[in-house]
DOTOR-711477 format. One record per residue (C-alpha): y negated, z, x negated. Coordinates in steps of 0.1 Angstrom, whole numbers, plus 5000, padded with zeros to 4 digits. Layout:
BEGIN
<rec <Y,Z,X>> ...
END
This chain:
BEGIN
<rec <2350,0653,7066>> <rec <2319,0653,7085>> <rec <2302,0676,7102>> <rec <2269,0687,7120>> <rec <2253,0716,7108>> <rec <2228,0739,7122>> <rec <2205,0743,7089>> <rec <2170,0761,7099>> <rec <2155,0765,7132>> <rec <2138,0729,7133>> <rec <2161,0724,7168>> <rec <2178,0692,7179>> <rec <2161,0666,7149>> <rec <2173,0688,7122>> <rec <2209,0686,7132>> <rec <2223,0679,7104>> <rec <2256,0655,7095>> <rec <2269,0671,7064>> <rec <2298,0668,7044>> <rec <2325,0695,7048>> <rec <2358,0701,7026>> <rec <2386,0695,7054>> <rec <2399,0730,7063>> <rec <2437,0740,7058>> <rec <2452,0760,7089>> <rec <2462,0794,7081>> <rec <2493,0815,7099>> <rec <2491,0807,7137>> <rec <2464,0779,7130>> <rec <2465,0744,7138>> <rec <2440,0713,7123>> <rec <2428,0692,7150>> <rec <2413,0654,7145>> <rec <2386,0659,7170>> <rec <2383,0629,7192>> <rec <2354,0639,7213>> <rec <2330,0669,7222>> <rec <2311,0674,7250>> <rec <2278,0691,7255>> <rec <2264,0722,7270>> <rec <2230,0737,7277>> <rec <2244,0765,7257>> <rec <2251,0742,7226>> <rec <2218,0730,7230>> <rec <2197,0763,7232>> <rec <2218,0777,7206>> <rec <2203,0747,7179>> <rec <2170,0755,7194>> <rec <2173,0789,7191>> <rec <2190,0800,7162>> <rec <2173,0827,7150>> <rec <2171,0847,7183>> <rec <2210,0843,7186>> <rec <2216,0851,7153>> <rec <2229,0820,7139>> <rec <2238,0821,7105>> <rec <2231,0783,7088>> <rec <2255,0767,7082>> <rec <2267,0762,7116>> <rec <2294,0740,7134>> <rec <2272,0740,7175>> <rec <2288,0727,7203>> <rec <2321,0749,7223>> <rec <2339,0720,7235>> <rec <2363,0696,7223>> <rec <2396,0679,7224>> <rec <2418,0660,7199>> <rec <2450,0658,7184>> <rec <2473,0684,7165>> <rec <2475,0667,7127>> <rec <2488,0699,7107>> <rec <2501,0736,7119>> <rec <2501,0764,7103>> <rec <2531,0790,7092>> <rec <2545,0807,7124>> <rec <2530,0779,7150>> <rec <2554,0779,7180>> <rec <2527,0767,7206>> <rec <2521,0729,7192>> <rec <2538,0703,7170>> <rec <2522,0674,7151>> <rec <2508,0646,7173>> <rec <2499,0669,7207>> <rec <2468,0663,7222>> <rec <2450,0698,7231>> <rec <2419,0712,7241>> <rec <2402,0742,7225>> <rec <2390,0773,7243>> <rec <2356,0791,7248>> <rec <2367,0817,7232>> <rec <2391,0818,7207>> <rec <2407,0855,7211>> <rec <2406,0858,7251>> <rec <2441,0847,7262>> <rec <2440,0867,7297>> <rec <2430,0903,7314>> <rec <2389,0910,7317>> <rec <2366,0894,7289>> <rec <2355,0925,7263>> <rec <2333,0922,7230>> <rec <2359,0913,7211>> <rec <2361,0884,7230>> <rec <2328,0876,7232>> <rec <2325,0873,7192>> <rec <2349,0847,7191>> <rec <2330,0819,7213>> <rec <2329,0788,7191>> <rec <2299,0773,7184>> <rec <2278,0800,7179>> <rec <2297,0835,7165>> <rec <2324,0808,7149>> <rec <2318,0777,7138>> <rec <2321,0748,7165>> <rec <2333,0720,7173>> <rec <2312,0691,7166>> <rec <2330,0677,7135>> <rec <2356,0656,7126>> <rec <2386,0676,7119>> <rec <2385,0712,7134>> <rec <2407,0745,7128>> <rec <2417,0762,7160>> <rec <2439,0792,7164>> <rec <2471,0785,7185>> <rec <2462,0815,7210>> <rec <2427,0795,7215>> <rec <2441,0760,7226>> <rec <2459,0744,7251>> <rec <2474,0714,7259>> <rec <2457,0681,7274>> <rec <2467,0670,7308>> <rec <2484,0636,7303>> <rec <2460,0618,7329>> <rec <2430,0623,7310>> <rec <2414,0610,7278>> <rec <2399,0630,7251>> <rec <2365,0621,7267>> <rec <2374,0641,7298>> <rec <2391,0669,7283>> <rec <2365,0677,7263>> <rec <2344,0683,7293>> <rec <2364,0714,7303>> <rec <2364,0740,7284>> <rec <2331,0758,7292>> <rec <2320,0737,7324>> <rec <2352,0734,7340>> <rec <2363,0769,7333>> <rec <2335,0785,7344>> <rec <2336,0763,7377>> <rec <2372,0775,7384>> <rec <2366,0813,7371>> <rec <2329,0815,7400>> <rec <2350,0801,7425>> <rec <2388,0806,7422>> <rec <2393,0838,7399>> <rec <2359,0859,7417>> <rec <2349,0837,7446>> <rec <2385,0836,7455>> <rec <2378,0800,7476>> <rec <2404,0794,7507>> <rec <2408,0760,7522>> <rec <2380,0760,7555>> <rec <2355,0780,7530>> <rec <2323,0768,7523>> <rec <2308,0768,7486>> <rec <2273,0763,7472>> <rec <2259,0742,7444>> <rec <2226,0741,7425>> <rec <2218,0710,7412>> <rec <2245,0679,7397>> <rec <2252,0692,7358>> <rec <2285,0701,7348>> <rec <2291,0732,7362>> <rec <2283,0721,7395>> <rec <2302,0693,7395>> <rec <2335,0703,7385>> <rec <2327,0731,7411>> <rec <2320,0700,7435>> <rec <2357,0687,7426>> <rec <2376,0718,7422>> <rec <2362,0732,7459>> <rec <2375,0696,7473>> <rec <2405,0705,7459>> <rec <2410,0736,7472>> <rec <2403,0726,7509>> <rec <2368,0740,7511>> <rec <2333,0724,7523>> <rec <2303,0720,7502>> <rec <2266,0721,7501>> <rec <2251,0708,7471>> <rec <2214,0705,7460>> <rec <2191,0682,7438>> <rec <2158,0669,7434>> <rec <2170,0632,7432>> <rec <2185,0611,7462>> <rec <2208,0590,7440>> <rec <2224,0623,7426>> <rec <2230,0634,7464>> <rec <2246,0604,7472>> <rec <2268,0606,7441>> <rec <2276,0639,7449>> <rec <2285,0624,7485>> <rec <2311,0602,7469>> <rec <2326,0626,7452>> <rec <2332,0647,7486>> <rec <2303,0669,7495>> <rec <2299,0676,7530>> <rec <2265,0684,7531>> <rec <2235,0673,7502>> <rec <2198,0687,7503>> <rec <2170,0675,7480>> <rec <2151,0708,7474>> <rec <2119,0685,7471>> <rec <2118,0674,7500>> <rec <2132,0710,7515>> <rec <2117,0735,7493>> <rec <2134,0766,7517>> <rec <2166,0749,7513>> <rec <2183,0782,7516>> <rec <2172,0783,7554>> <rec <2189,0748,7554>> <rec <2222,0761,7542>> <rec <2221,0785,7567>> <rec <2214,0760,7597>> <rec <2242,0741,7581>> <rec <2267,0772,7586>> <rec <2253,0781,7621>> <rec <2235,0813,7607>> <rec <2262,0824,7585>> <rec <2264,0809,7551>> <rec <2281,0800,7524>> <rec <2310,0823,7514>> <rec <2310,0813,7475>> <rec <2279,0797,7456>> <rec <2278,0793,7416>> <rec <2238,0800,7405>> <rec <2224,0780,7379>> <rec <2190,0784,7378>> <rec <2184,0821,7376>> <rec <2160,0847,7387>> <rec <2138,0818,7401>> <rec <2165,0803,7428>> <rec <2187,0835,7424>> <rec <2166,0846,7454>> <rec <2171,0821,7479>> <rec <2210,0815,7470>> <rec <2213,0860,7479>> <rec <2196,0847,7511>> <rec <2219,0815,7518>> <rec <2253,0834,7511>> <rec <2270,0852,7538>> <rec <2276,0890,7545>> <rec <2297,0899,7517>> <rec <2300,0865,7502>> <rec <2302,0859,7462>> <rec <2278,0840,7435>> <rec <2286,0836,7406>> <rec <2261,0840,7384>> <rec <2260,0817,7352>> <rec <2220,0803,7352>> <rec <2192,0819,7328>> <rec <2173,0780,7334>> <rec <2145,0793,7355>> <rec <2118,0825,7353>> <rec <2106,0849,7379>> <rec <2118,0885,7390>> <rec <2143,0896,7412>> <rec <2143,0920,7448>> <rec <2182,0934,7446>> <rec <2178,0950,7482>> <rec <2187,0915,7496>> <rec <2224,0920,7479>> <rec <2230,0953,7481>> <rec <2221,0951,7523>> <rec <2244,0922,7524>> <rec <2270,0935,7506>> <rec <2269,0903,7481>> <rec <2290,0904,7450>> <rec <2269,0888,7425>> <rec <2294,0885,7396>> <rec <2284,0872,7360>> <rec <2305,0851,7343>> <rec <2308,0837,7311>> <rec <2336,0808,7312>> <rec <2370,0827,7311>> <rec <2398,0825,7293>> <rec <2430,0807,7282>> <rec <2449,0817,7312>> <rec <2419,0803,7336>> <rec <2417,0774,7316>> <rec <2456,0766,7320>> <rec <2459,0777,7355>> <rec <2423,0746,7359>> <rec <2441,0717,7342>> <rec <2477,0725,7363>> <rec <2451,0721,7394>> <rec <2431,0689,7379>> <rec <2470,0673,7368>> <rec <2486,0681,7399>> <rec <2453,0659,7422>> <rec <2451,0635,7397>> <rec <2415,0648,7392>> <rec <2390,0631,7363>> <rec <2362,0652,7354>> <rec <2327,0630,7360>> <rec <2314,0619,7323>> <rec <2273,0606,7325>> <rec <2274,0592,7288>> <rec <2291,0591,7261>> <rec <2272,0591,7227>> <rec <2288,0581,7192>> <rec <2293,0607,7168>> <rec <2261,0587,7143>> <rec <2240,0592,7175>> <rec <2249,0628,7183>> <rec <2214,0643,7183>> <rec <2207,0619,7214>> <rec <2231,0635,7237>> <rec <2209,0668,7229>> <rec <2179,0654,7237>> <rec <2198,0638,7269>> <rec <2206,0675,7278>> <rec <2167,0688,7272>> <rec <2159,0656,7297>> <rec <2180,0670,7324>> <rec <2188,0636,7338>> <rec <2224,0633,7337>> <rec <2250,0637,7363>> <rec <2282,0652,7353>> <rec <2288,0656,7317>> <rec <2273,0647,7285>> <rec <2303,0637,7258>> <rec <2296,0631,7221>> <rec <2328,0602,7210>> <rec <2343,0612,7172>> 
END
């Protein structure tokens, strides 16, 4: 089978597409024909950066994808030959709080990943496709999606009449845009780009502000809540926007916190005098992940997919994440 490899620390153009030997699956394993994988900044950072996250080469990159069940191990009770299923995040967190253990077993950089054409996933790590969607789409949600639904369902715990916060238009923010439609609430939503905003304005957001043209958008948000603010925002950028999203949440409101994409330093007397929970959060597990697609198959909800490379062309879709450009997801076709 094929597969690309992280080989040396020569980032994105020395991806390589190697030949593997087509694993077997062990007891409680299944082999999945990957269809499609989708890309994340993490994938990306992680070819860029292999040595500071202690890569070993070879390496499978990429977290998510989706395809369908062609063999199963001894002891599989969970699939049968011909479903269609998603992989998790993290292999070995099925439910409860996230722990170390966990954390080892993210694909795609402690394990091998995803981008390849036939994959071995543990039963405990996958679940099953939403019958709406195509591979395409359901490869968009296992990091992006669950994270989305972990900031502002699982911690944020968003009502219907609640008001959420968004930092730019990638995928986090997004799926955060559709799943807070979902669940009743309002939304703010920010870019640099006017064409974005009125994307995001199809897609349901109430209220769009091109930080540009509004550099103290956070004083926006709260004219836009009559003083209070928002009651849930997801952070993407980091220590430098961390600051103003702390100052356009509410008293006792929730972020969670997901972004390392921009520098600067942090004041914490801002949360701790508004009694802000700022929660990290790094995607969630299987349970979160099942309890999202019930809620995308039940609204008939289709996650928003920018581009879709082929699998020859793969290095492209990296170079489309450095560019920042996209809207929605990135999505690699195999």
């Amino acid at each position: 089978m094929r597969a690309y490899e992280i080989v040396s620390d020569g980032g994105v153009d020395a991806l390589a597409p190697n030949e593997r030997a087509t694993p077997a699956p062990g007891p409680g394993e299944i082999l999945v024909d990957i269809r499609a994988s989708s890309i994340n900044y993490r994938d990306l950072s992680t070819i860029e950066n292999p040595v500071a996250r202690r890569i070993p080469y070879p390496r499978i990159p990429n977290s998510d994808g989706a395809g369908e069940v062609i063999e199963i191990g001894p002891g599989v009770t969970r699939f049968a030959v011909g479903d269609r299923v998603a992989g998790c995040f993290f292999r070995d967190w099925s439910d409860g709080g996230i722990s170390a253990a966990a954390m080892a077993s993210a694909l795609g950089g402690p394990l091998d990943g995803v981008l390849a054409e036939r994959v071995v996933l543990a039963e405990r790590g996958a679940v099953p496709i939403p019958a709406h969607l195509s591979y395409e789409e359901a490869s968009a949600l296992p990091c992006a999606g669950v994270t989305a639904w972990n900031c502002l369902v699982e911690q944020g715990g968003l009502k219907a009449g609640d008001t959420a916060l968004f930092l730019g238009t990638g995928g986090v923010s997004i799926f955060g845009l559709q799943i807070a439609k979902l669940c009743g609430a309002r939304v703010i939503i920010t870019s640099s780009s006017d064409a974005k905003l009125e994307r995001a304005r199809a897609l349901g957001a109430d209220e769009v502000i091109n930080y540009r043209e509004v550099p103290d958008w956070e004083k926006r948000v709260l004219e836009l809540t009559d003083g209070a603010g928002a009651d849930v925002a997801i952070e993407t950028g980091g220590a430098g926007t961390l600051e103003k999203t702390i100052d356009a949440v509410r008293v006792g409101g929730t972020i969670g916190f997901i972004g390392v994409l921009t520098g600067g330093t942090v004041d914490p007397t801002a949360v701790m005098r508004k009694s802000i929970r700022l929660q990290g959060v790094y995607v969630g597990s299987r349970r979160l992940f099942e309890e999202l697609n019930a809620a995308l198959e039940l609204h008939v909800v289709h996650p928003v997919i920018d581009r879709v490379f082929d699998f020859d062309d793969a290095r492209a879709a990296f170079h489309a994440m450095r560019a920042a450009g996209h809207f929605g997801k990135l999505v690699v076709r195999i």
